[in-house]
C-alpha positions in Angstrom: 10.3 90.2 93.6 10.4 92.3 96.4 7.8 93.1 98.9 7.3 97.0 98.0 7.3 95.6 94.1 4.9 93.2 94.8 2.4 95.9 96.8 3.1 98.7 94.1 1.6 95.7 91.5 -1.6 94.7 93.7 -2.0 98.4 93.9 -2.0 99.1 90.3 -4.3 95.7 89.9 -7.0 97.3 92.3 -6.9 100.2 90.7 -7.9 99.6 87.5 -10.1 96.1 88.7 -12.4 99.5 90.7 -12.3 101.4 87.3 -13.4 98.2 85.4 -16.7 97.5 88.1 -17.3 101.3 88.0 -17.2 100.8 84.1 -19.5 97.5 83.8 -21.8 98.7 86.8 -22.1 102.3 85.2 -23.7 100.4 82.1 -26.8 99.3 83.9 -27.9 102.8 84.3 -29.9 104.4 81.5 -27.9 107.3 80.5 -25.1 104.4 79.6 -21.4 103.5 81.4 -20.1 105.8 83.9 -16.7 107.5 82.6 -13.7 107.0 84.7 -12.5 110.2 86.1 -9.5 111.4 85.2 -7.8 114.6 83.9 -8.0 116.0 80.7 -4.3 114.7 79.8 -5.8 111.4 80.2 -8.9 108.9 78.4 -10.6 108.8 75.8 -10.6 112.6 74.6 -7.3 111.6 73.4 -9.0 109.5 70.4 -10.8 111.4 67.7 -14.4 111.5 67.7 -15.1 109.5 64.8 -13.1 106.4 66.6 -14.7 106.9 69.9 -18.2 106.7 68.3 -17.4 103.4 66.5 -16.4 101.4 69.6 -19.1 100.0 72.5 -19.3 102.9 75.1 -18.0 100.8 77.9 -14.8 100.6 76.0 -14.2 104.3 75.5 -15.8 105.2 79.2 -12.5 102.8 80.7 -10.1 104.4 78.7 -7.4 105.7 81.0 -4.2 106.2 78.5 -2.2 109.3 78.3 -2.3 109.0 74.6 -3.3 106.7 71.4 -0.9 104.6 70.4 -2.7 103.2 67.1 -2.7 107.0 65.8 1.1 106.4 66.0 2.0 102.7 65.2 1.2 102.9 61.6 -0.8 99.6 61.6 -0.9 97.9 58.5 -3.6 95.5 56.6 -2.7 92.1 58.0 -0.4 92.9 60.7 -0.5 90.9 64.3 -0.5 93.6 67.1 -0.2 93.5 70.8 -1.3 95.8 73.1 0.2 95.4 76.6 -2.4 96.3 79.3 -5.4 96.1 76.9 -7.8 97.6 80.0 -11.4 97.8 78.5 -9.7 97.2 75.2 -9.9 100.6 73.1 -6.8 100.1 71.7 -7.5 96.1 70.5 -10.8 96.9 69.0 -9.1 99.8 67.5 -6.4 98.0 66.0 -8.2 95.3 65.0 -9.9 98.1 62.5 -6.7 98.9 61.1 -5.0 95.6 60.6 -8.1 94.1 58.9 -9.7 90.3 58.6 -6.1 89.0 57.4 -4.5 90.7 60.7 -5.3 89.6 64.4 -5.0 92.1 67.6 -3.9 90.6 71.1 -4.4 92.4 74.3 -2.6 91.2 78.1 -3.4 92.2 81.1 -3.5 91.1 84.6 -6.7 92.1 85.9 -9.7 89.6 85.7 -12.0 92.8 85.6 -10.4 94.7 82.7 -10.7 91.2 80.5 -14.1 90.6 81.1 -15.0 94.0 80.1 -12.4 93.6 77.2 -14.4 90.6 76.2 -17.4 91.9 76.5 -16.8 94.9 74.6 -15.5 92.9 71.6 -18.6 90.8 71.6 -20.3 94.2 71.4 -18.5 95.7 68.2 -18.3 92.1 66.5 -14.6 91.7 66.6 -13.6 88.5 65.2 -10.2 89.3 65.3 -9.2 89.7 68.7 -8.2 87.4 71.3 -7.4 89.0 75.1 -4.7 86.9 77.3 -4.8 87.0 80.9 -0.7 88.1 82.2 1.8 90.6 83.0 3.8 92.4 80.6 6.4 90.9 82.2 6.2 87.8 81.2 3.7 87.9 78.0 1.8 84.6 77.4 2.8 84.2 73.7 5.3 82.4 71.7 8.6 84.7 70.7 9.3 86.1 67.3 5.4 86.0 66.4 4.4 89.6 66.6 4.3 92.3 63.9 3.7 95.4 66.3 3.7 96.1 70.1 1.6 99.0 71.5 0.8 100.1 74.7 -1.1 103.2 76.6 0.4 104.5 79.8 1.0 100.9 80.9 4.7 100.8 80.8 5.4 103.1 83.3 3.2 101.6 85.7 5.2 98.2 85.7 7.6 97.4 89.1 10.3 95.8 86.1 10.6 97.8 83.2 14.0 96.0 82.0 11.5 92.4 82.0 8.9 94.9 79.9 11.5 95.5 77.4 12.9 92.1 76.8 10.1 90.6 76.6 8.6 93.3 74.1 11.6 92.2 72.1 11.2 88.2 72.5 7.6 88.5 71.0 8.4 90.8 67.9 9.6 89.5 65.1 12.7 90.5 63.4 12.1 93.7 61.6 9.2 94.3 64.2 8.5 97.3 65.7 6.8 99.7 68.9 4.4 102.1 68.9 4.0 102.9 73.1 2.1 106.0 74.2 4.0 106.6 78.2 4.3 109.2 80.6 8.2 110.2 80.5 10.1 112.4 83.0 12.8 115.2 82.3 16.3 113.8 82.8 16.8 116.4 85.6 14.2 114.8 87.9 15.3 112.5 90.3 12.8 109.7 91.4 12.1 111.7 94.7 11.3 114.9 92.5 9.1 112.4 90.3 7.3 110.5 93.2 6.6 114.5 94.4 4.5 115.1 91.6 2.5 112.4 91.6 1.9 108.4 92.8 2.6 105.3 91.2 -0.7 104.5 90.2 -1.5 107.7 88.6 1.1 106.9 86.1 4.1 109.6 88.1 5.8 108.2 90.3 7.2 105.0 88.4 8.0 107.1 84.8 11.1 106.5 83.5 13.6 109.5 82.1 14.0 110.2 78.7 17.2 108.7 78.8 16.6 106.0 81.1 13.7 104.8 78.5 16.3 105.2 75.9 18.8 103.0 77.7 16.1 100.6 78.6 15.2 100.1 75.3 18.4 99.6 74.1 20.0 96.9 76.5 17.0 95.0 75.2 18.1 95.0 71.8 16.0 97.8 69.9 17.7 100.6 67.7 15.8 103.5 65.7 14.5 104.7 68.8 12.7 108.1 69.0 11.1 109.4 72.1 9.0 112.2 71.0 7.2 114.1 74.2 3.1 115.2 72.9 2.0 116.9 76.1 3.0 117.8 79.9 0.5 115.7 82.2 3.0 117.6 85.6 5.7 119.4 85.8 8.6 118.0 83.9 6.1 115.1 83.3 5.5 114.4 79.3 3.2 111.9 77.6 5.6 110.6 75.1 5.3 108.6 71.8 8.2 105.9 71.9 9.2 104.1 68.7 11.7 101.6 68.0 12.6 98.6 65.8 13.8 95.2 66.4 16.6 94.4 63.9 16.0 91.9 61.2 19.1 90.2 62.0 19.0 88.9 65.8 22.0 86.9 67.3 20.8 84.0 69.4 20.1 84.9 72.7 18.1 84.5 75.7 15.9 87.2 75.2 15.4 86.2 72.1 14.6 82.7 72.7 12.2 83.0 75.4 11.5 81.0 78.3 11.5 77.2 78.5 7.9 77.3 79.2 6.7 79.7 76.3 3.8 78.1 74.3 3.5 77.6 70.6 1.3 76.2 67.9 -1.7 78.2 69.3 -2.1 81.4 66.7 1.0 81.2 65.9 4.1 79.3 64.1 7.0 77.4 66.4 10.2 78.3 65.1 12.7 75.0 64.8 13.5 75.1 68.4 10.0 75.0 69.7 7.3 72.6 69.7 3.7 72.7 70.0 1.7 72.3 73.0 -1.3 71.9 70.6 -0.9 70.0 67.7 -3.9 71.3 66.1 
C-alpha cells in the first residue's frame, strides 16, 4: 500500500476514533451523549423516529451515515448480516431487530474506539445477537461463503481499495447472497479533481466512486442485478445512493471466492470442504 493510501486510512481512523471519545465522553454529562456534528444529509435523522428511540442514545448520537441501509436490505427472520464499518453500531443493533433470535448481525471496523462504543451500546439494548470484529473491509475477519446480507453506511467510499471492498464483499456472501450499501456516489461527468473540489476524503467526497465506476467495481467482483438508485444530493453532482446487488447462486471456483489461506472457520460459522477449523469446538 502506498504511502498517501496508508495516510488517507490513519486519517479516516482518527476521524471517527475523535467522534467515538466525543460520543462516550458526551455521555457523562447529564443532558446525555453529545451528537456528532454533521449536516443534515448525514446521521441519524436519516432513521425514523421510532428506530432511533429504540436503540441506546450513544449509538444514535455516533451515527454518521449518509443513509440507512437496513430500510433497504430487506432483512429477513434468521438471516446473518454484516455491516462493514459498524461505527457506534446503529445499523448492527438495528439489524439484529430485523433478523430475529434465529439470525445473528456482525459489524467490522478498524477503530478500537468505534468497537468499544459498539460493545457497549449492545450491552445497553440487550443484544444477544451481535458479535463486532475488529478489521478492515478490506480484508473482513470471517470465513467465505457464510453471510446472508452485506450492508454498509457511507463506509465504502471512504476505503483507499475499493476493488479489495468488493471482492471481499463477495468471498463472505453466500451464493444467492446479496448487498444492501447506503454510499455517497458521484455523477459520471466529475473527474476525481472536480470530486476532491467539493469536498475531502474524510467527509465522505473526495474518495466516491462514479455511478459507473461503482457499477464496474461491482461487477469485476462477480455481482449481477445491480441497481444504483441516487436518494439525495449531499454536493453538487454528489448523491447518497442505495446500491444493490446479488451474488449468483452458481459461483465458479475462484480466488475471490475461496478466500485467503489464512481465513478462519469453525467459529459462528460452517467450513466448507476445503477449510478446516481453527476451533474445533
Amino acid at each position: 500500500m502506498s504511502e498517501l493510501f496508508t495516510d488517507l486510512r490513519e486519517t479516516v481512523r482518527r476521524r471517527y476514533a475523535a467522534a467515538a471519545v466525543k460520543v462516550t465522553e458526551g455521555g457523562a454529562a447529564c443532558c446525555g451523549p453529545q451528537q456528532v456534528e454533521v449536516d443534515e444529509n448525514f446521521g441519524s435523522t436519516l432513521y425514523a423516529a421510532d428506530e432511533r428511540d429504540a436503540l441506546p442514545a450513544e449509538a444514535v448520537a455516533a451515527s454518521l451515515g449518509c443513509g440507512n441501509p437496513t430500510a433497504v436490505a430487506e432483512l429477513r427472520e434468521g438471516e446473518r448480516v454484516l455491516d462493514l464499518g459498524s461505527g457506534g453500531g446503529i445499523d448492527v443493533l438495528l439489524s439484529a431487530r430485523r433478523v430475529g433470535p434465529t439470525g445473528k448481525a456482525y459489524g467490522v471496523d478498524m477503530t478500537d474506539e468505534m468497537l468499544a462504543l459498539a460493545l457497549a451500546n449492545a450491552e445497553k439494548a440487550g443484544a444477544t445477537n451481535v458479535e463486532f470484529l475488529k478489521g478492515t473491509i478490506e480484508s473482513i475477519p470471517l470465513p467465505a461463503n457464510t453471510i446472508d446480507v452485506v450492508i454498509s453506511n457511507c463506509v465504502i467510499n471512504l476505503s483507499v481499495d475499493k476493488s479489495a471492498v468488493f471482492d471481499e464483499t463477495f468471498r463472505v456472501l453466500k451464493p444467492g447472497g446479496r448487498i444492501g450499501v447506503s454510499d455517497v456516489v458521484a455523477d459520471d461527468t466529475l473527474t476525481p479533481q472536480q470530486r476532491a473540489e467539493r469536498g475531502d476524503h474524510v467527509g465522505c467526497i473526495a474518495g466516491a466512486l462514479s455511478f459507473a465506476e461503482y457499477r464496474t467495481g461491482l461487477e469485476a467482483a462477480g455481482f449481477t442485478d445491480i441497481e444504483i438508485i441516487p436518494t439525495h444530493s449531499v454536493a453538487d453532482g454528489m448523491h447518497s445512493a442505495i446500491v444493490r446487488a446479488t451474488k449468483p447462486r452458481t459461483v465458479g471456483t475462484s480466488s475471490k471466492a475461496a478466500g485467503p489461506a489464512d481465513t478462519c472457520c469453525g467459529v459462528n460459522a460452517c467450513c466448507t470442504p476445503d477449510e478446516s477449523s481453527t476451533d474445533p469446538d
